[in-house]
C-alpha positions in Angstrom: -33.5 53.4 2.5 -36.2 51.2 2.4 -37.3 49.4 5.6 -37.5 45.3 5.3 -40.4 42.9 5.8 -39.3 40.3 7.0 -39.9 37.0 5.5 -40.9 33.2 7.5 -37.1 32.0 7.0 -34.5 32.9 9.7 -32.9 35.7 8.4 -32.3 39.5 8.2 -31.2 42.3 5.9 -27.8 43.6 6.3 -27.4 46.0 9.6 -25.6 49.1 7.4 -29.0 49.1 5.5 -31.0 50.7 8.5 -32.7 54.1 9.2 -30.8 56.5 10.7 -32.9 56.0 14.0 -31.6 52.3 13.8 -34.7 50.9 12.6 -34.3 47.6 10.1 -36.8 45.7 9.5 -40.6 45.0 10.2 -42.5 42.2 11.3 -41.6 38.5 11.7 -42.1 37.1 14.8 -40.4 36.6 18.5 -39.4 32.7 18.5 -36.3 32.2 20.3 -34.0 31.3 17.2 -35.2 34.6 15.6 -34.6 37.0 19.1 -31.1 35.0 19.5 -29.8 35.5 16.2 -31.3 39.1 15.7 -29.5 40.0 18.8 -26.4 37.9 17.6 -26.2 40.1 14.8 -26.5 43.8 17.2 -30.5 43.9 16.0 -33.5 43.8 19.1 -37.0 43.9 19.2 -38.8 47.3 20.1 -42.2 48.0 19.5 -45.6 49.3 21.3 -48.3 47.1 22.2 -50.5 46.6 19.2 -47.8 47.7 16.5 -46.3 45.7 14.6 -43.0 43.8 15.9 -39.9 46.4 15.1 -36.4 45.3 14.8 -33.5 47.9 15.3 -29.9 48.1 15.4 -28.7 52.0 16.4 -25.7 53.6 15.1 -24.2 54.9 17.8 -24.6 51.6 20.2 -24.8 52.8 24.0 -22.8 50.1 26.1 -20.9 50.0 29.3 -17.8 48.3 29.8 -17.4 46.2 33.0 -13.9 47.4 34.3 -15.1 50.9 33.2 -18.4 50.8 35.2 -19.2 53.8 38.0 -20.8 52.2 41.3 -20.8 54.8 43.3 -20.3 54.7 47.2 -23.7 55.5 47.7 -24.3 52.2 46.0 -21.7 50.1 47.5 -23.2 51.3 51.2 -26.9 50.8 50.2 -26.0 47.7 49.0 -25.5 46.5 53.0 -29.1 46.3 53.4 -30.2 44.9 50.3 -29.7 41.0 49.2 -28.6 40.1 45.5 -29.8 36.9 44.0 -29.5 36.0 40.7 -32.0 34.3 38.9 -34.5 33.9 41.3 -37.7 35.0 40.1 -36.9 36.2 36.5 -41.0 36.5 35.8 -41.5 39.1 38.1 -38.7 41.0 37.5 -39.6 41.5 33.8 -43.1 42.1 35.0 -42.2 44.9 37.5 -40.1 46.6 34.4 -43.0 46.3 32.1 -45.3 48.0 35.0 -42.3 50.7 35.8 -43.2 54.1 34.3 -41.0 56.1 32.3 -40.3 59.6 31.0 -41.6 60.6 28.4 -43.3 57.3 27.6 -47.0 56.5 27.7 -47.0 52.7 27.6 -44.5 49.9 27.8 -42.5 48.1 25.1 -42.1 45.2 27.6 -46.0 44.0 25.6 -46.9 40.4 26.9 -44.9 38.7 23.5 -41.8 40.1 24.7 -42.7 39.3 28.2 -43.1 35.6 27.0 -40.2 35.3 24.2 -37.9 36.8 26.9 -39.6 34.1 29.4 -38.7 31.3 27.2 -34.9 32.6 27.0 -34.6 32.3 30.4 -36.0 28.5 30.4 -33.6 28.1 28.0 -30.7 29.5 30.0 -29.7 32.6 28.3 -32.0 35.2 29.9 -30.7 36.6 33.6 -32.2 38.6 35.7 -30.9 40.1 39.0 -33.0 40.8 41.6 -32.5 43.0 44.6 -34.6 42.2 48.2 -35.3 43.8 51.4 -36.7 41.4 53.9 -37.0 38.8 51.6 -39.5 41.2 49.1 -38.5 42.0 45.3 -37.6 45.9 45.8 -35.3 46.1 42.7 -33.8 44.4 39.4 -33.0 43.9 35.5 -32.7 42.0 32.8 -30.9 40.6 30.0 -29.5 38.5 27.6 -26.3 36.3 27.8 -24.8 35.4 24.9 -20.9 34.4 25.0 -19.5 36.8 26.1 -21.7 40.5 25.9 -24.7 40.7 28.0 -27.8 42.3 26.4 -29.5 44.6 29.1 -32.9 45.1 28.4 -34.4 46.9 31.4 -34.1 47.7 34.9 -37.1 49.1 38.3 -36.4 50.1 41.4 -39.0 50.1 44.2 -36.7 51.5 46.8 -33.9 54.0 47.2 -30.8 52.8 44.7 -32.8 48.9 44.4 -31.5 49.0 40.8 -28.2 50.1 41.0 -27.6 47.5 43.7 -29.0 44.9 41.2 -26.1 46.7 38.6 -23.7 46.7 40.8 -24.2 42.4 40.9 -24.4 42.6 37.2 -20.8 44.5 37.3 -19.5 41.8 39.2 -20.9 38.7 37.6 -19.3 40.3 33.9 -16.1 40.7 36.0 -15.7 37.4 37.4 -17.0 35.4 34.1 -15.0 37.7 32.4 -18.0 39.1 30.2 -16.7 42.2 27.4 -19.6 44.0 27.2 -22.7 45.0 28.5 -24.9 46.3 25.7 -27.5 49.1 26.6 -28.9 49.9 23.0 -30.1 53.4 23.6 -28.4 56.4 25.7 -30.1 57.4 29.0 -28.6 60.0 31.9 -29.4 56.8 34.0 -27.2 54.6 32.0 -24.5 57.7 31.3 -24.0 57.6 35.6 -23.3 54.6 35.5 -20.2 54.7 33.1 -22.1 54.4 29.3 -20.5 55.0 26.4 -21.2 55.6 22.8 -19.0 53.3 20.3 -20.0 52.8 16.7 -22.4 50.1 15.0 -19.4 48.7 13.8 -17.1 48.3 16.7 -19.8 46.6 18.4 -20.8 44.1 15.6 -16.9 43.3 15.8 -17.2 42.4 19.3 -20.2 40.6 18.7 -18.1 38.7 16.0 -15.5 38.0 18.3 -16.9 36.9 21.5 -20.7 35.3 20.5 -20.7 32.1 18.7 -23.6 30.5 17.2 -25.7 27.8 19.8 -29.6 29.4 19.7 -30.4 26.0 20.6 -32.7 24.9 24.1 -29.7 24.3 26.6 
């Protein structure tokens, strides 16, 4: 298959037209209508600092279900000497999990246009973040995208011992009382597989996507 340039108007190819790696489509740029409905339509931005933007949409999608999540009881008691806030400080949360190092991974995909498309989502009220402390300093947290009823996570960093899961842990909860469906992870990790990920196909997640998103991508 051939891989899509994407054109000024707001719209992409078919998702069934992609890679095999999930890749789509090439280029375009990161306004907030464009991120919103690409990830309306199961398709994100990933790309390396200097590349050109890259849209994907994997087949298998890696998600976690809230009732199905795995907080362990590590977590639960770690989580009595850590505080939760939610949107506090969204900025530095996506700038510690640009910063964060990972396996296997040179750079960061977090590049300073995703840094300030994401920014502008969370002005417009559809980015969260959630952010855990210890003595009133930023220790832990992630990020994501609401959109009806499926949260987007896009990234987590932990500072301290289980910072992150804590932060998790508040995203479990805040799905579970504002009875969100879905938490979208996009890729597989052995992080995300501990805490109750699953694979389900392209398909069954566009369905949900159908189902529980509808259409706004307009400033709130």
């Amino acid at each position: 298959m051939s891989i899509y340039q994407l054109i000024p108007e707001l719209i992409f190819p078919p998702i069934d037209e992609a890679e095999k790696d999930g890749l789509l489509a090439v280029g375009g740029d990161l306004s907030p209508e464009r991120v919103l409905l690409a990830l309306s339509l199961g398709i994100f931005p990933w790309f390396d600092d200097g590349d050109y933007i890259l849209w994907w949409t994997p087949d298998p999608r890696y998600v976690i279900f809230p009732h199905k999540a795995k907080i362990s009881k590590s977590t639960r008691r770690s989580a009595k000497k850590y505080q939760l806030k939610i949107n506090n400080d969204f900025l530095s949360v996506i700038s510690a999990c640009a910063l964060t190092k990972r396996p296997n991974q040179e750079g960061t995909w977090i590049t300073d246009e995703i840094t300030n498309a994401y920014s502008i989502l969370f002005e417009y009220g559809y980015a969260y973040s959630f952010e855990t402390y210890n003595d009133n300093i930023l220790v832990g947290g992630l990020y994501g995208v609401l959109l009806g009823k499926i949260f987007i996570g896009e990234s987590m960093f932990s500072h301290k011992s289980d910072a992150s899961k804590v932060a998790f842990m508040g995203l479990v909860e805040f799905c579970l009382d504002n009875d969100i469906k879905v938490i979208d992870c996009q890729f597989h990790t052995q992080h995300l597989e501990s805490l109750g990920g699953e694979f389900i196909s392209r398909k069954d997640y566009s369905d949900f996507l159908s189902k529980f998103v509808k259409s706004p991508f307009v400033k709130k």
